[in-house]
C-alpha positions in Angstrom: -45.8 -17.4 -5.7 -44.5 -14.1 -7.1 -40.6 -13.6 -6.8 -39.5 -11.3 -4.2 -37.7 -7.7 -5.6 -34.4 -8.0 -5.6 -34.5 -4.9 -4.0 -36.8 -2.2 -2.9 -36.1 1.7 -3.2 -38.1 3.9 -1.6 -38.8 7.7 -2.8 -40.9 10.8 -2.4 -42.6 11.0 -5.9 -41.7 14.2 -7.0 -40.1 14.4 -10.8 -36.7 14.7 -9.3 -36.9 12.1 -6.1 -38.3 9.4 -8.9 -35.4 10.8 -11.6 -33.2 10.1 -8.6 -34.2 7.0 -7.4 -34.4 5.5 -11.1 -30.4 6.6 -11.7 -29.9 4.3 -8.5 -32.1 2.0 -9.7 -29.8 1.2 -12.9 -26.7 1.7 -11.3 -27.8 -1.1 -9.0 -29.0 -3.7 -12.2 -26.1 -2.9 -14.4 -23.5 -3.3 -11.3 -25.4 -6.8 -10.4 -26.5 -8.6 -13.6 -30.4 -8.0 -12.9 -33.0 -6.4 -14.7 -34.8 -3.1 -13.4 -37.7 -4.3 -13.4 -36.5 -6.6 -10.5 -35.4 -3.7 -8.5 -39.0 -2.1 -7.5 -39.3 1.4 -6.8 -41.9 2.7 -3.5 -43.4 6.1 -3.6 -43.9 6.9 -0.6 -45.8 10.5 0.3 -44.2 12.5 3.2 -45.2 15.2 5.6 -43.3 17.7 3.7 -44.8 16.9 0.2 -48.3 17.2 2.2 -47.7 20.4 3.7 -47.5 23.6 1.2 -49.5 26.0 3.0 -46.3 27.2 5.2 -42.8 27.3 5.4 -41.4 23.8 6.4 -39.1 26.0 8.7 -42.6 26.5 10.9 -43.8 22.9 10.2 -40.4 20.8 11.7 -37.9 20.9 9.1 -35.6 18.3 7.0 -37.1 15.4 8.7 -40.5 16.5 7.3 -39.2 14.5 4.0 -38.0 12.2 5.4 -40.1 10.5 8.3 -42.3 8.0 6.6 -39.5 7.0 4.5 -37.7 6.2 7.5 -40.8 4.6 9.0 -41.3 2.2 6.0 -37.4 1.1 6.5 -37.5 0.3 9.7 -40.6 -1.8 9.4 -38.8 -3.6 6.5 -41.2 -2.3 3.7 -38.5 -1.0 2.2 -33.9 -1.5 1.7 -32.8 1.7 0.7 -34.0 5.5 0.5 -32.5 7.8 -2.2 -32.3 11.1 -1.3 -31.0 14.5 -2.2 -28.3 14.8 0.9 -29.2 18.4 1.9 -32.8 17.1 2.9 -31.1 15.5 4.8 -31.2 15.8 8.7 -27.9 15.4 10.8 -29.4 13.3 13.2 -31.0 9.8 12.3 -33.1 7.1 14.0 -31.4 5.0 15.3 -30.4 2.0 13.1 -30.2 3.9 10.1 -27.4 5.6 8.3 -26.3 7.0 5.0 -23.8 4.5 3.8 -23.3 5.5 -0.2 -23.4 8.6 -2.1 -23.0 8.8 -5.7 -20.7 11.2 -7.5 -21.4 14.7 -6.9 -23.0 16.6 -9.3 -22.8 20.5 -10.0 -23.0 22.0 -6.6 -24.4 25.4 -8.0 -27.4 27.7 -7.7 -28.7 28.6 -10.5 -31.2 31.6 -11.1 -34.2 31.5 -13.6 -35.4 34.8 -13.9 -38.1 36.0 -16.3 -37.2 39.1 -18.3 -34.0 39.4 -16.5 -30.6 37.4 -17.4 -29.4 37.4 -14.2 -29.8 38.9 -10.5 -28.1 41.7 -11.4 -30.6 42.9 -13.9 -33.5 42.6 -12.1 -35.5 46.1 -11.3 -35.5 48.2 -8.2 -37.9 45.9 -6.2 -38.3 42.9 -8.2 -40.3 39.9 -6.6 -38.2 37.0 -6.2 -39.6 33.8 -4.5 -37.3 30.9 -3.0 -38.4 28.4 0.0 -34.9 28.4 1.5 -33.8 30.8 3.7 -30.1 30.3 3.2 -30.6 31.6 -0.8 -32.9 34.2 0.8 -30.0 35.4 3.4 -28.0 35.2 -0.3 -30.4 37.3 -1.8 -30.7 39.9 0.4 -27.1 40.2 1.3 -26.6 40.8 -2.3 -29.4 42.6 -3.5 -30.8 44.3 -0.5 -33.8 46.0 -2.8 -35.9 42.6 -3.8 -39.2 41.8 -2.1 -38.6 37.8 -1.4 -41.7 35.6 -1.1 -41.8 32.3 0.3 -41.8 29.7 -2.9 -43.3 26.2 -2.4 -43.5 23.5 -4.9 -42.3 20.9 -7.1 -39.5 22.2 -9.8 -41.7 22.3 -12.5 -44.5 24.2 -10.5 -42.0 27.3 -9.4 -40.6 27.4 -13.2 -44.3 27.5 -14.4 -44.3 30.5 -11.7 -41.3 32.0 -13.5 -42.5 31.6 -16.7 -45.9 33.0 -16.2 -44.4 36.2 -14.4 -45.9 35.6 -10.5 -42.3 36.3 -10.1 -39.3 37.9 -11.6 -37.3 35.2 -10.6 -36.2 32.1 -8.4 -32.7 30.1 -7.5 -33.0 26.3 -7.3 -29.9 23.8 -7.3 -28.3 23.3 -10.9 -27.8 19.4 -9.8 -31.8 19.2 -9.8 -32.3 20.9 -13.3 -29.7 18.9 -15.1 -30.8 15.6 -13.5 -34.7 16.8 -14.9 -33.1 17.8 -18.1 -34.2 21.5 -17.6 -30.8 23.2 -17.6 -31.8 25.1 -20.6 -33.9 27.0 -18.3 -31.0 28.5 -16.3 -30.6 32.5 -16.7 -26.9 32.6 -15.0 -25.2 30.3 -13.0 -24.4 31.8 -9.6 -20.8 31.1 -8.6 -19.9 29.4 -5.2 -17.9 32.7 -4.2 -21.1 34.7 -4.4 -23.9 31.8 -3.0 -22.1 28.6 -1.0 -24.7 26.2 -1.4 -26.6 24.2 1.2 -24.4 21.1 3.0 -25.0 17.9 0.9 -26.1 20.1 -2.3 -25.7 18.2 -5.8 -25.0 14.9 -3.9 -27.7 11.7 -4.1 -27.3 10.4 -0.5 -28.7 6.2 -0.2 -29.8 5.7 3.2 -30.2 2.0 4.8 -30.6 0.0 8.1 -27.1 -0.3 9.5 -27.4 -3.4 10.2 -28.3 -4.7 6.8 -25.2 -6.1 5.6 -26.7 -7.5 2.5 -28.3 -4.2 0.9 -24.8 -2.5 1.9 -22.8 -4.6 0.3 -25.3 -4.5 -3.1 -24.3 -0.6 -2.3 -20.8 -0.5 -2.2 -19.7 -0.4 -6.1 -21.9 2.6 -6.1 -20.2 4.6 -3.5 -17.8 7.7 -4.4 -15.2 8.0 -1.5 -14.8 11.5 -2.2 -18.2 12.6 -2.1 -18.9 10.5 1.1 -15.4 12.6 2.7 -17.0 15.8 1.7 -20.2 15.7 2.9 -18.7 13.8 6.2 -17.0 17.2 6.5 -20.0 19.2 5.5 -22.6 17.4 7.8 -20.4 17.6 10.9 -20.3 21.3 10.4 -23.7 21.3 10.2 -24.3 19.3 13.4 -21.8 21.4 15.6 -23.7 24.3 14.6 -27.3 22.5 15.2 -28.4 23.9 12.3 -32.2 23.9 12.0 -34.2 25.3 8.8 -34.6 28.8 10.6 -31.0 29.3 10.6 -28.8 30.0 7.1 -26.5 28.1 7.0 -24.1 26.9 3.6 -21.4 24.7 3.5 -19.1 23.5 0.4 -16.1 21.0 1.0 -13.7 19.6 -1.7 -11.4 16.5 -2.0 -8.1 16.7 -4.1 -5.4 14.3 -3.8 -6.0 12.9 -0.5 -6.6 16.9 1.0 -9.8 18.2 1.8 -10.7 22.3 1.7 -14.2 23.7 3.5 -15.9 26.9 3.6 -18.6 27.3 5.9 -21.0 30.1 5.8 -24.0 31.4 8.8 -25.9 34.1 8.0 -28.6 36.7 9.7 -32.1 36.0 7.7 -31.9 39.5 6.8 -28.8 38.8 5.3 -27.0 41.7 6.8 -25.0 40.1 9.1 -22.5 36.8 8.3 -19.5 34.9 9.3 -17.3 32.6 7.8 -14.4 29.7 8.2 -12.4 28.0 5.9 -10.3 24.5 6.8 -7.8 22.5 5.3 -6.7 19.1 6.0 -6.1 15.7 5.4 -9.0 13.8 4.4 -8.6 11.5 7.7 -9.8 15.0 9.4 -12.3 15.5 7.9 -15.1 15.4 10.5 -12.6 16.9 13.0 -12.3 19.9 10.1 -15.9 20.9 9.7 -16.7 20.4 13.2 -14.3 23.1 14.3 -15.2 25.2 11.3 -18.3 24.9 12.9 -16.8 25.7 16.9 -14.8 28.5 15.6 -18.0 30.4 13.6 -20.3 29.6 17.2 -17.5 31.6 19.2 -17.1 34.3 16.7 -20.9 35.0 16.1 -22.6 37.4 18.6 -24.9 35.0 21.3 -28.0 36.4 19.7 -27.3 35.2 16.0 -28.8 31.6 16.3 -32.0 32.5 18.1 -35.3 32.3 15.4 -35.6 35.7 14.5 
């Protein structure tokens, strides 16, 4: 009889979920003693990578990339899910939980124009496509002027789009790129003053049955406390907000020295109207922090702002 996997990783099969789940894959042989090979890595095709036609905001949001995943864990098909964290949705089935992140990468946007060097020199008008509406809120709060088109697809099929002029430009997460080796592509790096990225952005978020003790504990030499604290503090701002994907929301939080600083961002999709809150705190508050980032930017905002206009 054939050996059983030491473990099994499942992924969307996108360049970057495989690049993603392949970095776990050899941080999990190397801290073990096993070969990779041993560790077996399930594609696994979601809703979201099916649907393309629309924005997923229309479609049912984060969970789109994550529901068969999901599925496939609780039947026991799979130990572990490797995800990028800002797929992620607040809210998981029951029994499961993201219980290691790695170490943060980058958090920044990046833009990748084509003839321009950065968003400031695009033309009067310019065509710029993205698929999330917190960059387009970004975009438009900024540069008021661009046309924005919705902009589906893997990361090599909206650079291809780039490249071949169907736009002048596009933002995507400098974590992505680097992990793909296609930072070279990068026009300017946008700095987290102008854009606050998405909550969970540049951090690989492992996802497992709760009640797994064995794959958690295979997990645990992997886990970065201070990435976990942030995005702890990031996703409860998130869920006090009930953030869905027809609502713009960013959210950044640091750890230094046992203290933890957040900005949290909502915007209007137009981009014309925002609001934002800043905390500070021990790490121990860290939930406590981003959820009443969260309360304080629901009492300031007008009662209209989180409807799906």
């Amino acid at each position: 009889m054939a050996q059983s996997p030491f473990l099994r990783i499942g992924t969307r099969g996108s360049a970057l979920a495989l690049a993603q789940a392949h970095q776990v894959r050899g941080l999990l042989a190397a801290a073990h003693g096993v070969a990779e090979d041993d560790i077996h890595v399930e594609v696994i095709r979601t809703s979201g990578d099916i649907i393309q036609d629309r924005p997923l905001s229309e479609a049912g949001g984060k969970g789109l990339f994550t529901k068969e995943i999901e599925e496939a864990m609780l039947d026991g098909r799979i130990d572990l899910a490797v995800h990028s964290s800002k797929d992620m949705p607040t809210v998981l089935p029951d029994g499961l939980g993201l219980t290691c992140f790695l170490p943060r990468e980058d958090v920044r946007d990046a833009f990748i124009g084509h003839g321009a060097a950065s968003i400031a020199g695009l033309p009067q008008g310019a065509v710029v496509g993205s698929s999330s509406l917190r960059r387009q809120a970004q975009l438009r709060r900024e540069r008021p002027d661009l046309s924005i088109v919705m902009f589906r697809g893997n990361v090599n099929t909206r650079l291809h789009k780039v490249s071949t002029g169907a736009v002048a430009g596009t933002l995507l997460a400098l974590a992505g790129l680097k992990r793909l080796g296609l930072a070279d592509a990068v026009s300017e790096l946008i700095a987290t003053e102008r854009f606050l990225p998405a909550v969970g952005q540049g951090a690989i978020g492992i996802e497992t049955r709760l009640d797994d003790s064995r794959t958690r504990d295979l997990l645990a030499p992997l886990d970065h406390r201070d990435t976990a604290i942030a995005l702890a503090c990031e996703r409860a701002f998130l869920a006090g907000l009930d953030g869905s994907c027809r609502t713009p929301i960013a959210g950044l939080a640091r750890v230094t020295n046992g203290e933890i600083a957040f900005l949290g961002e909502i915007l209007k999709p137009d981009g014309r109207q925002f609001f934002g809150a800043a905390r500070t705190g021990p790490v121990a508050e860290a939930v406590a922090l981003g959820a009443d980032a969260a309360a304080e930017l629901k009492a300031r905002a007008p009662s209209d702002f989180f409807l799906d206009t």
